[in-house]
C-alpha positions, 0 to 999 in steps of 0.5 A, spaced: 218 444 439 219 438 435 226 437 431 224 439 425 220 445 426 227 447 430 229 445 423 225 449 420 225 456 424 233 456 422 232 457 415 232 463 412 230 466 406 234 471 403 231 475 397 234 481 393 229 487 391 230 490 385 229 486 379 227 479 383 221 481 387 220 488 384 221 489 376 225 494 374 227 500 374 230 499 381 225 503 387 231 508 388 231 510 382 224 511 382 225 515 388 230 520 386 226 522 380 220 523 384 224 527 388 226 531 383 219 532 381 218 534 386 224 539 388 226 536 394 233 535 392 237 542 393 242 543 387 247 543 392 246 535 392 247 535 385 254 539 386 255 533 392 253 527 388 258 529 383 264 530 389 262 524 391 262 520 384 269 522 383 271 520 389 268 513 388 270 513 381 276 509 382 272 503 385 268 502 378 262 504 376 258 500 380 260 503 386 257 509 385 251 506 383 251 503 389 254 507 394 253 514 392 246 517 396 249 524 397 242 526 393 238 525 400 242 530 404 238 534 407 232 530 408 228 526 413 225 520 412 218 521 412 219 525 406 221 518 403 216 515 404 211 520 402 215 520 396 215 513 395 210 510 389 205 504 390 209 497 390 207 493 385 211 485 386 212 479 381 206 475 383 210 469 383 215 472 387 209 474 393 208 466 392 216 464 394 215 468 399 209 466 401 211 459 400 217 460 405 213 464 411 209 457 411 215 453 413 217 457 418 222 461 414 225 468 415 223 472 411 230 477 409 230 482 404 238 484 402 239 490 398 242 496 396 237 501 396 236 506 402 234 502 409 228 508 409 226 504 402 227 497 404 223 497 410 217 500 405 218 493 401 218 490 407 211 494 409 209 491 403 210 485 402 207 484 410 201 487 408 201 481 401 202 476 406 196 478 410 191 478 405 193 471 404 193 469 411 200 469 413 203 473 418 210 474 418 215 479 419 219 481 413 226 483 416 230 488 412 238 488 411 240 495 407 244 500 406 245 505 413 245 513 412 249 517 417 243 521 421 243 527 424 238 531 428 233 526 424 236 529 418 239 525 412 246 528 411 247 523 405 254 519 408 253 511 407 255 508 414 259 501 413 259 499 407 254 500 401 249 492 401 252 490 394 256 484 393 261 482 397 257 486 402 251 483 403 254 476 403 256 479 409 251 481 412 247 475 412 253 472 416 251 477 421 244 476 421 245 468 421 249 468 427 244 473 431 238 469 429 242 462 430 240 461 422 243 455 418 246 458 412 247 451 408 239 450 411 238 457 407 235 459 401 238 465 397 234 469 391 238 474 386 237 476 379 245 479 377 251 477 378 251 482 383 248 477 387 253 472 386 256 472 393 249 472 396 247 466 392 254 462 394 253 464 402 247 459 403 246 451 400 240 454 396 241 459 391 236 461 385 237 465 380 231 470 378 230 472 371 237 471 370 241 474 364 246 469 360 252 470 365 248 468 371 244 463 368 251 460 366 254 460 373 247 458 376 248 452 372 254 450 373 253 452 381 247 447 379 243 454 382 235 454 381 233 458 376 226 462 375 222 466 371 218 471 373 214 476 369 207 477 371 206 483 375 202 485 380 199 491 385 198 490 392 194 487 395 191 491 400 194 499 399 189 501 404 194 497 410 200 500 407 198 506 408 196 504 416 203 501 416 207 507 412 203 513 417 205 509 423 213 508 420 212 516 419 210 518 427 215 513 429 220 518 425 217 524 430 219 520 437 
């Protein structure tokens, strides 16, 4: 391999999901309301919620929002995936990506959303780049659940991926994919991102509201407007993707 391309093979592209490559409201939410819908949720998880939303409170709001999955005890996750909507990206998003995966970047995704959830993004964004004539692994780094007997008991492990957090979880996968983080572009859209955005030597900022468009600016950050918004390319691979991922549960 010649110096470049070992160059290239250690750069990675991090993105964020909810409001960078997926537009609002937030997959998660989507989740928990269509479970809901559905009466998959045992009232007790919402006496469970609240526990857990007291006990978070003093570490603010967001870290409820964040870190309170108490909602998903009792479920497996097949029935996630069977609860999760068809995923509709920004097009513009879907290009970026695709425009990393034909550098030989790694592909990242860096959120807060349940793990079970993230890698159906990943899924997803796999089958985009196929119909566009690029494969590529799509890695996942997210928020663990607790699992017992294969069954979700609605505790976080570690800590919930926001903030701080996913900075350090990019420095744990650099140090095992052997990435260059200075080499590295990262993709957010609110100040939540702000650490994953300062970890690497390229940040950008997606359809940034007035306070990270400011520290963009100041951090001389790449700023992005994404709007167009697109449905998946090939629903029918998601499908083959999703049914061998809910198998892979049962093993």
């Amino acid at each position: 391999m010649s110096g470049a391309g070992e160059q290239e093979r250690r750069v990675a592209a991090f993105f964020d999901v909810d409001g960078t490559l997926v537009p609002e409201p937030s997959l998660e939410r989507r989740l928990f309301q269509e479970l809901r819908r559905t009466g998959a949720i045992a009232w007790t998880n919402y006496v469970q919620w609240g526990l857990e939303a007291a006990r978070l409170l003093p570490r603010g709001l967001t870290a409820i929002a964040q870190g309170n999955k108490r909602y998903l005890h009792g479920l497996r996750e097949e029935r996630i995936l069977e609860a999760t909507e068809p995923i509709a990206f920004f097009e513009e998003g879907v290009a970026r990506v695709e425009w990393h995966a034909r550098r030989a970047h790694r592909i990242v995704l860096v959120s807060g959303m349940v793990k079970p959830l993230a890698r159906i993004v990943a899924m997803a964004l796999e089958c985009e780049l196929e119909a566009r004539g690029v494969e590529r692994d799509v890695l996942v780094s997210a928020t663990r659940l607790e699992e017992r007997a294969g069954i979700f008991t609605g505790h976080v492990l570690g800590e919930a991926n926001y903030g701080e957090a996913k900075r350090k979880a990019m420095e744990v996968v650099a140090r095992a994919m052997q990435i260059n983080l200075r080499e590295s572009h990262a993709y957010g859209n609110t100040l939540l991102d702000r650490a994953m955005l300062d970890a690497v030597g390229h940040g950008h900022a997606v359809n940034p509201g007035r306070e990270l468009a400011d520290t963009a600016n100041l951090r001389d950050w790449a700023i992005w407007h994404w709007h167009q918004e697109k449905k998946l390319a090939s629903d029918h691979a998601l499908k083959e993707k999703v049914k061998l991922q809910t198998i892979g549960t049962h093993s």
